[in-house]
C-alpha positions as CSV (number, residue, x, y, z in Angstrom):
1,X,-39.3,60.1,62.9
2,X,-39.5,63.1,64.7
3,X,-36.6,65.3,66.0
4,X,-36.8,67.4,68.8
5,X,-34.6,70.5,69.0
6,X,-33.1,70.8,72.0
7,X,-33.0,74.4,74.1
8,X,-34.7,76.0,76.5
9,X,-38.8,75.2,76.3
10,X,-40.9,77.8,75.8
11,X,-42.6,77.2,79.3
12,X,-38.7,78.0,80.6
13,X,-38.4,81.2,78.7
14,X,-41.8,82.3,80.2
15,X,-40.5,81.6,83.5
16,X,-37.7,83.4,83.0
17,X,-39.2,86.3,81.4
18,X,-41.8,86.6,84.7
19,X,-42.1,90.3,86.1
20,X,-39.7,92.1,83.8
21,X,-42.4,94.0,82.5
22,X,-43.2,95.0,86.4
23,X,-39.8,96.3,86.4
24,X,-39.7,97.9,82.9
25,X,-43.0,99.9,84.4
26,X,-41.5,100.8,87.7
27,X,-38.0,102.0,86.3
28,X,-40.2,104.5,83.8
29,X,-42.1,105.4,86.8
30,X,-39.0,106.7,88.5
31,X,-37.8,107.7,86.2
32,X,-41.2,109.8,85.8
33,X,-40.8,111.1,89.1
34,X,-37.3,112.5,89.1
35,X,-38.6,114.4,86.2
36,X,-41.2,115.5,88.2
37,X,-39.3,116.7,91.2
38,X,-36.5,118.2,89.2
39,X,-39.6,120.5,87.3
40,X,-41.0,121.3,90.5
41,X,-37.4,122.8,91.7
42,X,-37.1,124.9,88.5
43,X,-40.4,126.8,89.1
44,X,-39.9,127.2,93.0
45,X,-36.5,128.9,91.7
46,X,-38.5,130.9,89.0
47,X,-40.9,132.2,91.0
48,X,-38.5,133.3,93.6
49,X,-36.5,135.4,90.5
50,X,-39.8,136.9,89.5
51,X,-41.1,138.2,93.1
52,X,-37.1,139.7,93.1
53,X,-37.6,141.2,89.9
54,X,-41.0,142.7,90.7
55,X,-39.5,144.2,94.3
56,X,-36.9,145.5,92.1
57,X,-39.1,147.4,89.5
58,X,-41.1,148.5,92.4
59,X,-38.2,150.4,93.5
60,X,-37.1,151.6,90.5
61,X,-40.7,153.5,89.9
62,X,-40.2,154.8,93.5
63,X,-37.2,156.3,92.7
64,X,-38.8,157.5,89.6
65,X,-41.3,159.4,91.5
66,X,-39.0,161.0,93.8
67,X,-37.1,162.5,91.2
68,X,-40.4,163.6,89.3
69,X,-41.4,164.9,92.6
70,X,-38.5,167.0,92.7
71,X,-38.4,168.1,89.7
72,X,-42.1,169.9,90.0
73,X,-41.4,170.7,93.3
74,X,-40.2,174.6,92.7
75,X,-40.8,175.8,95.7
76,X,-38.3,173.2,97.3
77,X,-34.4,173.5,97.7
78,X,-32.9,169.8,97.0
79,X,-31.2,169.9,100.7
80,X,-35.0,169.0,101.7
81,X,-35.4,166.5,100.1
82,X,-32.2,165.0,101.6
83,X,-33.4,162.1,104.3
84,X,-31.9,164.5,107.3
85,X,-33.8,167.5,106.6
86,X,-37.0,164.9,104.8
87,X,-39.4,164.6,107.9
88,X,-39.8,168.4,107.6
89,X,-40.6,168.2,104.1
90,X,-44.2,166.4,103.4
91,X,-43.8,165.6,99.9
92,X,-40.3,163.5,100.6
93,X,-41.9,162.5,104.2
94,X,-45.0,161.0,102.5
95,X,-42.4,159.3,99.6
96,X,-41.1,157.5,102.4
97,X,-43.5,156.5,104.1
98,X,-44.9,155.1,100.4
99,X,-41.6,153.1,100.2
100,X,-42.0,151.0,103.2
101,X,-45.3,150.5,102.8
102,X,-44.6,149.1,99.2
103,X,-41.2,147.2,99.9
104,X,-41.0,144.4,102.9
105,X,-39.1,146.3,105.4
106,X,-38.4,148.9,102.8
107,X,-36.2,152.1,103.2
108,X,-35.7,155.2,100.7
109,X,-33.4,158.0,101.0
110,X,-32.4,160.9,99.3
111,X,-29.2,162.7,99.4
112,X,-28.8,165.7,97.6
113,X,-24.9,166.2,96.6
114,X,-24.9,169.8,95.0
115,X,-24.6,171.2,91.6
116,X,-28.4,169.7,90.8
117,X,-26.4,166.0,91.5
118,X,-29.2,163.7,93.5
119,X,-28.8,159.9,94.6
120,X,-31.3,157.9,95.6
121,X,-31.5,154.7,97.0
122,X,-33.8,152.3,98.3
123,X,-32.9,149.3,100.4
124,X,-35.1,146.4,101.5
125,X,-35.7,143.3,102.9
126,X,-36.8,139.8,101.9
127,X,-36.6,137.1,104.4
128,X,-34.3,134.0,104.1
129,X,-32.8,135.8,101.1
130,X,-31.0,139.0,103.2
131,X,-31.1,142.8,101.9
132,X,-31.6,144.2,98.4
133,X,-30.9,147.6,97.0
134,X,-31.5,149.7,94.1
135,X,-29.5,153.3,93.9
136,X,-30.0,156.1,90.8
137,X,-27.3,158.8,90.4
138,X,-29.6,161.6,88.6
139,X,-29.0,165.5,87.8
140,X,-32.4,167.6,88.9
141,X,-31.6,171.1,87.3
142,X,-33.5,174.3,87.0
């Protein structure tokens, strides 16, 4: 005598089990993908933050050289190198024109406050993201 144990046949079970596998593979897949996308946000966002940082270091070397400017320049009172009295002046004329071509929509100016005291500041422009600055407070003495 045989017995026959009674439960689900194994025909049943296979019916049963049909296509999860196609579902286990598409769930990863999405899964996958949302990975995917979220990775491809991160470096739009870190690419943006790098081309800010590099307009910012481009400013910051532009205010560098104004001040080094001024510093060799001898022959120069600081009041011409303030941006009112700067398009007579050719060396603080030609930094200007050097900061917007460097900078998108980029302005510099120079304001000489007295005692040696000079700020400079440089303002520009990126579009969608509105206007940047950078500003040094420096003593030229001589």
């Amino acid at each position: 005598m045989t017995h026959k144990v009674s439960g689900p046949s194994r025909t049943s079970r296979c019916r049963q089990q049909r296509g999860a596998t196609l579902i286990e593979s598409l769930v990863a897949i999405l899964i996958f993908c949302i990975g995917i996308i979220g990775n491809l946000g991160l470096m739009a966002q870190m690419t943006r933050a790098q081309g800010g940082a590099e307009w910012k270091a481009q400013a910051s070397m532009l205010s560098a050289e104004i001040v080094a400017t001024m510093w060799a320049d001898k022959d120069a009172d600081q009041v011409n190198y303030n941006t009112v009295a700067c398009g007579g002046h050719a060396r603080c004329s030609e930094w200007q024109r050097k900061v917007s071509r460097s900078l998108p929509q980029g302005k510099g100016t120079v304001e000489a406050l007295g005692g040696g005291l000079v700020k400079v500041g440089i303002e520009w422009t990126i579009p969608g993201e509105g206007v940047h600055g950078y500003a040094i407070h420096t003593t030229v003495a001589r």
